[in-house]
N, C-alpha and C positions, 0 to 999 in steps of 0.2 A: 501709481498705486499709493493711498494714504496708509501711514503706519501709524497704529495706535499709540499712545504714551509710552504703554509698556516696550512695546514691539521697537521706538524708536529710542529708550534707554537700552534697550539689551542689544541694539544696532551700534549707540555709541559706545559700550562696555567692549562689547568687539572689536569696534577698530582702535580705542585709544585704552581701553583698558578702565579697570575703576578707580579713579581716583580719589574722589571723596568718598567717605563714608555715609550713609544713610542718615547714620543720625551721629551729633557731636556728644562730648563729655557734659555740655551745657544741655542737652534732651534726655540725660541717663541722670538715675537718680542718684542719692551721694551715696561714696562704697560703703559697707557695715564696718563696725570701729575697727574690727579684727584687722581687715584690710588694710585700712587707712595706717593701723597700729604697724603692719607689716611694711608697707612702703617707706613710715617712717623710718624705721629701723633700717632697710636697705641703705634709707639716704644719709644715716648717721655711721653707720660701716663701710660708707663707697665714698665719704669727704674727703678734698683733697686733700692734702699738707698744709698747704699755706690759707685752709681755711678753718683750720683750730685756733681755738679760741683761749688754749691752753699756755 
């Protein structure tokens, strides 16, 4: 019995589960500033110690 494309990804999503994503950060377009504004901030509040600069 042949399995169509589809039919033989959702066969291997089955047995091994999904591992990659459909599509990367490199095929999504860039986040809105807000976003971007917000991550930064995350990564200037979750710095470790010995990576201030102060």
């Amino acid at each position: 019995m042949a399995l169509s494309a589809a039919g033989r990804m959702k066969r291997l999503d089955l047995v091994f589960g999904e591992v990659l994503p459909d599509s990367t950060s490199d095929d999504r377009p860039w986040p809105a500033e807000a976003e971007s504004d917000e991550r930064d901030q995350w990564l200037r509040d979750n710095r470790p110690p010995h990576h201030d600069t102060t």
